[in-house]
N, CA and C of each residue as an Amber inpcrd file, in Angstrom:
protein
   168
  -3.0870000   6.7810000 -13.4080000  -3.2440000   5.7280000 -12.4490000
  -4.7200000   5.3830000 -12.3540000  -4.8920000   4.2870000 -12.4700000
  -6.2200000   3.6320000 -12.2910000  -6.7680000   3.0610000 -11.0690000
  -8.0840000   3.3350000 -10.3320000  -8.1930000   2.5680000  -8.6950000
  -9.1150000   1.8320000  -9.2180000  -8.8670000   0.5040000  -9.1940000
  -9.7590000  -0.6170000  -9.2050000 -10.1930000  -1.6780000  -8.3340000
 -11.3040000  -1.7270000  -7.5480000 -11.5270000  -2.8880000  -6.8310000
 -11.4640000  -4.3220000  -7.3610000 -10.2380000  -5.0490000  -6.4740000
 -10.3680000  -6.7020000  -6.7450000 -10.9800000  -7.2060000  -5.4550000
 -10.9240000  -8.3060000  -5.0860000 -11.3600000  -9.0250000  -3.7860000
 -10.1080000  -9.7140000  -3.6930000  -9.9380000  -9.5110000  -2.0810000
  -8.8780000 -10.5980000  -1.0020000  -9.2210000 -11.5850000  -1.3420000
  -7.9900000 -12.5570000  -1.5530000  -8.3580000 -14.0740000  -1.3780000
  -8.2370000 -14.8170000  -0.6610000  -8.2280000 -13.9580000   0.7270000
  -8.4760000 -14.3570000   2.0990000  -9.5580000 -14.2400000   2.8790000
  -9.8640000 -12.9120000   2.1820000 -11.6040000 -12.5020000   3.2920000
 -12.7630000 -12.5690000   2.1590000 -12.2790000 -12.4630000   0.6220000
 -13.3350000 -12.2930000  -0.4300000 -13.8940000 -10.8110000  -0.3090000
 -13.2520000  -9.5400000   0.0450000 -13.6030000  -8.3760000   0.8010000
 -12.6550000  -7.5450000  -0.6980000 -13.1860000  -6.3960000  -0.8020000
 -12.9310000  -5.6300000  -1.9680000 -11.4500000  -5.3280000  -1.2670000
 -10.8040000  -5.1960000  -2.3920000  -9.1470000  -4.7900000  -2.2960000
  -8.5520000  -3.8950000  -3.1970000  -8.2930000  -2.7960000  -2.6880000
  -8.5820000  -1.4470000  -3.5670000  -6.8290000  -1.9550000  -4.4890000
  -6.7810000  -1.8910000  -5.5090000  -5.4300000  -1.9610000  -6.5480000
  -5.1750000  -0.5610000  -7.4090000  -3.8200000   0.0050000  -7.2830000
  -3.5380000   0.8260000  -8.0140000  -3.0550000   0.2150000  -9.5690000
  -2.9720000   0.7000000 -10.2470000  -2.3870000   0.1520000 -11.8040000
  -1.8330000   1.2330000 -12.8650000  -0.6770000   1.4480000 -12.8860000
   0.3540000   2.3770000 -13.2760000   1.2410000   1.6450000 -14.3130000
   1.1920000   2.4860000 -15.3230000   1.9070000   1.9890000 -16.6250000
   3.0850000   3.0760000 -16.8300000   4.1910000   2.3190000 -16.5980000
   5.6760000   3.0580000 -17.0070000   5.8780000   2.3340000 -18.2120000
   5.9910000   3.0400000 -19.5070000   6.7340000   2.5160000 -20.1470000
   6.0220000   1.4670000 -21.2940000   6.4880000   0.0340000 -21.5740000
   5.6000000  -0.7850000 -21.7230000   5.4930000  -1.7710000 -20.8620000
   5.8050000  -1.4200000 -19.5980000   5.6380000  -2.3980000 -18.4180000
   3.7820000  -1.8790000 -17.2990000   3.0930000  -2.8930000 -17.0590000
   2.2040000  -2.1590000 -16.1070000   2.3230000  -2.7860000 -14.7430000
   2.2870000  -1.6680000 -13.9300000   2.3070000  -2.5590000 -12.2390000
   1.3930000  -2.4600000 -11.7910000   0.7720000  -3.5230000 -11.0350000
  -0.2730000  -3.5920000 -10.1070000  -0.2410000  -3.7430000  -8.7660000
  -0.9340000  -3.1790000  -8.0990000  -0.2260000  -2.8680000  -6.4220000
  -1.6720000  -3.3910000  -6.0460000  -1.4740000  -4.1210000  -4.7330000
  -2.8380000  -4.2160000  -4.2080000  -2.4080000  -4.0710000  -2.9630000
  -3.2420000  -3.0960000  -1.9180000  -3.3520000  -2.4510000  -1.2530000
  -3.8680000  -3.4980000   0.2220000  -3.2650000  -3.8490000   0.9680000
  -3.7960000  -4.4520000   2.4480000  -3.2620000  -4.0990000   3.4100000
  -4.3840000  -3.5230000   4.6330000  -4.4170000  -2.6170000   6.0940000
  -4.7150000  -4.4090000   7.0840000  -3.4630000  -4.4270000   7.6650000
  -3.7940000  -5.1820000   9.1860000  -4.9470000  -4.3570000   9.8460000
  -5.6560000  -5.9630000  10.5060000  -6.5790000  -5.3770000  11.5550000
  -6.1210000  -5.3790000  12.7580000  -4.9390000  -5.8180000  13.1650000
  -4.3160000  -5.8840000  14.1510000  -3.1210000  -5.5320000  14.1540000
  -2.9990000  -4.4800000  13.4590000  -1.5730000  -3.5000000  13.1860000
  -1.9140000  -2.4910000  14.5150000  -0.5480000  -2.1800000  14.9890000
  -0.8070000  -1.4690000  16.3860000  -0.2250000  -0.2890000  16.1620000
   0.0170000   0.5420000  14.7540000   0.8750000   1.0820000  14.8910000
  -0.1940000   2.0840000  13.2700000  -0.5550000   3.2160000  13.2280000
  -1.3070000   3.6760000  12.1750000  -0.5380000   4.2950000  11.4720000
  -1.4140000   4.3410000   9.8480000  -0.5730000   4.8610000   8.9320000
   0.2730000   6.0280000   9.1990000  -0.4900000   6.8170000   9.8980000
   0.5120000   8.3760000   9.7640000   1.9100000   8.2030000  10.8400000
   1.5260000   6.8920000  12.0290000   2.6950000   6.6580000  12.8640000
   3.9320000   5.8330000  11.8620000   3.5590000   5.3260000  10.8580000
   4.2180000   4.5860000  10.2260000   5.2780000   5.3900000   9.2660000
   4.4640000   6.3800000   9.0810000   5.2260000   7.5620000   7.9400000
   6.2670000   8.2450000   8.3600000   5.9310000   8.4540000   9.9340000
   6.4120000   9.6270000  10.8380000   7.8260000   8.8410000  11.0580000
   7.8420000   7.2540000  11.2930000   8.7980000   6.5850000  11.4180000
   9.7900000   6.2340000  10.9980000   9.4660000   6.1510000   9.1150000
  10.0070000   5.6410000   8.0190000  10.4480000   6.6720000   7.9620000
  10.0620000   8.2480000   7.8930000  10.8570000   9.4750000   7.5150000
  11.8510000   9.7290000   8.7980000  11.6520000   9.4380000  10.0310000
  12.4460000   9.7990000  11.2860000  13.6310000   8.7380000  10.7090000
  13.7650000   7.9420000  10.3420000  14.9560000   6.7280000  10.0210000
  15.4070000   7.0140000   8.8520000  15.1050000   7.4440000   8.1130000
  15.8170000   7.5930000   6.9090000  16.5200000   9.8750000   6.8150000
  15.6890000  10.4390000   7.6180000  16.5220000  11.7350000   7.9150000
  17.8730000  11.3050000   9.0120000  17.8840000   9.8000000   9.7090000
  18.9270000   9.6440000  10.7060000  20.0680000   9.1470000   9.8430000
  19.7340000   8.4280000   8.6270000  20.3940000   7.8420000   8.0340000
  21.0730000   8.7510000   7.3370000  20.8280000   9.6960000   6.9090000
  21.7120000  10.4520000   5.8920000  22.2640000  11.6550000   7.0170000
């Protein structure tokens, strides 16, 4: 996996991208944090895993 800075083409602000090659396909992920997200990553995790242990 490769971390490469691109820039937002909203703020022009570095935008960290992962880039992962399965196969002969490559994906590129680019990475964006709200500044007005009310809710933080680790609350987000805690959430997604609390809903999906309810689900099964």
């Amino acid at each position: 996996m490769n971390n490469t800075a691109t820039h937002s083409t909203t703020t022009n602000t570095p935008c960290p991208t992962v880039r992962k090659q399965i196969g002969k396909t490559t994906y590129i992920v680019r990475v964006h944090f709200s500044q007005t997200a009310k809710e933080t990553m680790e609350d987000k995790i805690k959430r997604l895993l609390r809903e999906e242990v309810r689900k099964m």
